[in-house]
C-alpha positions in Angstrom: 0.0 0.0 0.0 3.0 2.3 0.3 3.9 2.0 -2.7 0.7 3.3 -4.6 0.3 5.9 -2.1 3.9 7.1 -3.2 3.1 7.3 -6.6 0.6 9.8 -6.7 2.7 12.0 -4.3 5.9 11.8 -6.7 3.6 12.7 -9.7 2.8 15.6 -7.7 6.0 16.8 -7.0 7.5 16.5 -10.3 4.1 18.2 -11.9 4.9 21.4 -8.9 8.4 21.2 -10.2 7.8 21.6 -13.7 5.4 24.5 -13.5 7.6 26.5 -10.9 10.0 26.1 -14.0 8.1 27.0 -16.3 7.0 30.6 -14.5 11.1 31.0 -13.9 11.6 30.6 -17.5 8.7 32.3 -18.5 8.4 35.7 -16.6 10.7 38.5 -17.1 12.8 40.0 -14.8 11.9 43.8 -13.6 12.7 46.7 -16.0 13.9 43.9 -19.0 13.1 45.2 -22.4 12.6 42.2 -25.3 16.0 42.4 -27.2 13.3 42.4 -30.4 12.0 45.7 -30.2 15.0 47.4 -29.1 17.3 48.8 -32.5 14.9 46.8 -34.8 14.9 47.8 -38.2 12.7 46.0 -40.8 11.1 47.0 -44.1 8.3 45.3 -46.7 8.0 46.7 -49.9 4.7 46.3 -50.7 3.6 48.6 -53.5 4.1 50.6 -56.3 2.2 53.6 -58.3 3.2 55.4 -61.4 1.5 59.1 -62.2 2.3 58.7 -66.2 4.3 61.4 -67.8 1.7 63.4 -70.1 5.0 65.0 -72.1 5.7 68.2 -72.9 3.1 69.0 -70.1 4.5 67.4 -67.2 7.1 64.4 -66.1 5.8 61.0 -64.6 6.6 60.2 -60.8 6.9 56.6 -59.3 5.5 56.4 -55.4 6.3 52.8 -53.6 5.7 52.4 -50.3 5.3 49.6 -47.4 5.5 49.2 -43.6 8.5 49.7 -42.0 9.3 49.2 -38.1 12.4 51.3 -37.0 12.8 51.3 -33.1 16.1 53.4 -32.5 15.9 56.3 -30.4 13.3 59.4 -31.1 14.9 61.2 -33.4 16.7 59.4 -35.2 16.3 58.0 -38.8 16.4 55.7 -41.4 17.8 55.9 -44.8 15.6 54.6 -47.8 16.3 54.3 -51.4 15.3 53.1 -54.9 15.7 52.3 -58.1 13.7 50.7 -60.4 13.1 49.8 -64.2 10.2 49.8 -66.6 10.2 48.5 -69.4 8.0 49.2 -73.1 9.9 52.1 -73.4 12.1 52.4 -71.4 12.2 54.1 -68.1 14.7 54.0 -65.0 12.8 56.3 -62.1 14.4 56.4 -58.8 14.0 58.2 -55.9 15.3 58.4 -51.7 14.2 59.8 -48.0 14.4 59.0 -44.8 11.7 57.4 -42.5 11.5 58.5 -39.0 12.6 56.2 -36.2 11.1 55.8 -32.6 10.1 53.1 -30.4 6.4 53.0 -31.2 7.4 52.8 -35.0 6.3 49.3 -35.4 4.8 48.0 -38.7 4.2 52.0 -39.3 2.9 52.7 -43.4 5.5 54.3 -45.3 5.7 55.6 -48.7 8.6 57.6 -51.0 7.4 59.2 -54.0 10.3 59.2 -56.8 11.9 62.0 -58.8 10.2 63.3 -61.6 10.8 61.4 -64.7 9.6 62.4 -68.4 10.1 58.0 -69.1 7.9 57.3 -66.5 4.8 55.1 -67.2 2.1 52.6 -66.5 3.3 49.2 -66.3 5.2 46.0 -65.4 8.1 48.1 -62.8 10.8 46.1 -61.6 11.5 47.7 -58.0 15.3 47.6 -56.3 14.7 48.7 -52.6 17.6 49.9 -50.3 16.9 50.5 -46.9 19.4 51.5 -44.2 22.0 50.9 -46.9 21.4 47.0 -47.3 19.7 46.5 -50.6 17.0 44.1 -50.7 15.8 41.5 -53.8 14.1 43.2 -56.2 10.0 43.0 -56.7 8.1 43.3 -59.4 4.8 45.3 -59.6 2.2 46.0 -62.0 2.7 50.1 -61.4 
């Protein structure tokens, strides 16, 4: 009979033990910041728009925009580029900003509207993204 009435008692032990490790490992210690949202920078490319040029009247402009999450300091920003390619004719609109940074800039919309360009035009747009000087694959969009 001591035996049985040991099991149960061991099962309890090692089922206290496992869940007082688990809320060790689990809860974070005071003042502890998530390494993740601290410096993060990220950016999707997610879109592109072309305003056709209507020559001699006015050039053409290519917008592209995204989210972006940039958690540095207030204050501080981030660098953001691109390049892209059209194609039927030809047209190579390009354009740069920066994006502000802070650390409630999480998944924030962004959006950089090119230079003006007398090429630019409706179309397949073949879109080269640099963002805080890493360049990215390109995408390709139906501008």
């Amino acid at each position: 009979m001591f035996r049985y009435a040991s099991a149960p008692r061991l099962r309890l032990v090692a089922v206290a033990a496992c869940l007082t490790a688990t809320v060790v490992v689990t809860a974070p210690t005071a003042g502890a910041t998530p390494a993740a949202v601290q410096g993060t920078k990220s950016v999707q490319l997610q879109w592109a728009s072309a305003w056709p040029a209507d020559p001699p009247f006015h050039s053409g402009v290519l917008t592209v925009g995204g989210v972006y999450t940039c958690t540095e300091p207030a204050g501080t920003s981030v660098a953001v580029s691109f390049n892209a390619l059209q194609v039927v004719p030809l047209a190579m609109p390009s354009g740069s900003g920066t994006l502000p940074c802070g650390p409630g800039v999480i998944d924030a919309p962004w959006e950089l509207v090119g230079f003006p360009n007398a090429d630019v035009h409706s179309g397949w747009t073949n879109v080269l993204l640099t963002f805080d000087g890493q360049g990215l694959p390109p995408q390709e969009f139906t501008a």
